[in-house]
C-alpha positions in Angstrom: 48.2 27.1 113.1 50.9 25.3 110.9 48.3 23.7 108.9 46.4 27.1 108.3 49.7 28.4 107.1 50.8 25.2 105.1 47.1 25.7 103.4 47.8 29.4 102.7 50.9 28.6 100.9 49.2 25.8 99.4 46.4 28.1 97.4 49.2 30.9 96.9 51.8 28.6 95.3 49.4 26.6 93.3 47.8 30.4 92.0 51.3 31.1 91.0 51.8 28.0 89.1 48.8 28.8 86.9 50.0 32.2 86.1 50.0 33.2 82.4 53.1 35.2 81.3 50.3 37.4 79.1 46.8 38.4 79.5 44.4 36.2 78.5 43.4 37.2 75.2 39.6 37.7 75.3 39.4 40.7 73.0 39.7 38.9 69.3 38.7 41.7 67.3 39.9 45.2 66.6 37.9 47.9 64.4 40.5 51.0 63.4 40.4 54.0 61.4 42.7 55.3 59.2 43.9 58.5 60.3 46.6 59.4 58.3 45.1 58.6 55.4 42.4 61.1 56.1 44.3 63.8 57.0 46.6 63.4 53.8 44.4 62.6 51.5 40.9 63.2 53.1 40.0 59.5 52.1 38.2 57.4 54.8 39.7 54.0 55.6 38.2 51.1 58.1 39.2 48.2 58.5 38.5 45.3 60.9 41.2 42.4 62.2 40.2 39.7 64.1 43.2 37.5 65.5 43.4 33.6 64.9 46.0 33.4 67.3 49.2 34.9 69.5 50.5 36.3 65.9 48.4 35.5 63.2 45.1 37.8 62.4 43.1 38.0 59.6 41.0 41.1 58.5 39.3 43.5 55.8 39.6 47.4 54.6 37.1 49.4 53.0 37.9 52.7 51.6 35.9 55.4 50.4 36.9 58.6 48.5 35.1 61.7 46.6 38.2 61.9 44.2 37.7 58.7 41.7 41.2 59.9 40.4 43.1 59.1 43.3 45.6 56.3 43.0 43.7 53.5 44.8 39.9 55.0 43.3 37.2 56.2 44.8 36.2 52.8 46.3 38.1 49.7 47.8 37.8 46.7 49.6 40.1 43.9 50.6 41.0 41.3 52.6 44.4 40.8 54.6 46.5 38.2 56.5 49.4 39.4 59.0 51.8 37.8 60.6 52.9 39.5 64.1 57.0 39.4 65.3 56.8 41.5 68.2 58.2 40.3 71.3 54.6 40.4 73.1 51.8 38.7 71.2 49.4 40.3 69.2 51.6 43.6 68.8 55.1 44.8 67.3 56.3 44.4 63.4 54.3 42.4 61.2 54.2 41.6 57.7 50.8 41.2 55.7 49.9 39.7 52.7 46.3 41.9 51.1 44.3 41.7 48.0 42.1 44.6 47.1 38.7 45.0 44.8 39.2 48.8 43.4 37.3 51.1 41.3 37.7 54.8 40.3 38.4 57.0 37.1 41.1 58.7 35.5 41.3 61.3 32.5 43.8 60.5 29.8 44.5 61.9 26.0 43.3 59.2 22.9 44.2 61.0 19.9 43.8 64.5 21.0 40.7 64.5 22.6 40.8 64.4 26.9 38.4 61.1 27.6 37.4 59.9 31.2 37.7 56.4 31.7 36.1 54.4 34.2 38.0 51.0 35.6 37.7 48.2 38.4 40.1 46.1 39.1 41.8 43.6 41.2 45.7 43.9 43.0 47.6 41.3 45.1 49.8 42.8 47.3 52.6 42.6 50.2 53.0 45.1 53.4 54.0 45.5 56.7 53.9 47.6 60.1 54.0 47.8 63.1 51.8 48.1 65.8 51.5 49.5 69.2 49.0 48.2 72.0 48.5 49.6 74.8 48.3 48.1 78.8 44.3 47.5 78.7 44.5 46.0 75.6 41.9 47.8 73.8 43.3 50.9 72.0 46.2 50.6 69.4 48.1 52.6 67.4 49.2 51.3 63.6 51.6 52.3 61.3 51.8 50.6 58.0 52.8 50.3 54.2 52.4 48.4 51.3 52.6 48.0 47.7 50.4 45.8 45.3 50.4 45.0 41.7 47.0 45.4 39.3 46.2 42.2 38.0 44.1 43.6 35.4 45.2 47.3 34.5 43.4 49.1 31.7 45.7 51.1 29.3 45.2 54.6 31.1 45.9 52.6 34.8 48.3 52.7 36.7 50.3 49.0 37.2 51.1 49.4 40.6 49.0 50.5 43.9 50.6 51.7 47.5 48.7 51.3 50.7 50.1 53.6 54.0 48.6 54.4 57.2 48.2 55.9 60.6 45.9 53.9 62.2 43.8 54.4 65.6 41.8 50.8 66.8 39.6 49.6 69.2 39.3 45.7 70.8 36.6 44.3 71.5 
């Protein structure tokens, strides 16, 4: 009988010892929509994340929209690194350093006549957010901004781009 016991406390104690203070992290890669970007703006935003580590991910946007004279165009795509803060891994603030490929149009005056100018370009830029996860680990909630600076700006550009979001996500 006090063997049986001594064995039960055995396989409970060393179960114990191999406990993980978090989940283990098999979900690597999240897919979100941009919400709040489509309900402001009615432009359509994915972007993908797939996490290197406890706090360091590394991901993509693509954006679409049927106005080329928005202020990020009528097409973009970039890529991101993010660093995470939040007391549990994978979650919380984080800041983000992005680049983004961008094309649209814009109407401008030369000389009196109104002329609509086509452009693609390239901005660096910093962000930040913070994220929201919940218990299962697969849904999340994202709320973002950022500001970037066109490396190449024609004349009738603007020099500076902003990025802000709402974000709903999925891990997989």
């Amino acid at each position: 009988m006090k063997k049986g016991l001594l064995v039960v406390v055995f396989l409970l104690g060393a179960k114990m010892a191999f406990a993980q203070a978090y989940s283990n992290f098999d979900k690597n890669q999240e897919i979100k929509f941009n919400i709040g970007m489509f309900l402001a703006t009615t432009s359509v935003e994915f972007g993908y994340e797939y996490f290197l580590g406890d706090d360091t991910s590394v991901g993509a946007i693509l954006h679409f929209d049927g106005d080329g004279e928005d202020y990020n165009g009528s097409f973009g795509f970039g890529p991101n690194f993010r660093a995470y803060f939040g007391d549990l891994p994978r979650s919380g603030a984080f800041a983000e350093a992005f680049g983004l490929y961008l094309k649209g149009e814009k109407k401008y005056n030369d000389m009196g006549s109104r002329i609509v100018g086509e452009y693609s370009g390239v901005a660096l830029g910093l962000g930040g957010g913070y994220k929201w996860v919940t218990r299962s680990e697969r849904f999340t909630l994202e709320l973002n901004g950022g500001f970037g600076r066109n490396i190449n700006p024609k004349e009738f550009q603007d020099d500076f781009i902003f990025r802000a979001g709402l974000s709903v996500g999925y891990r997989f």
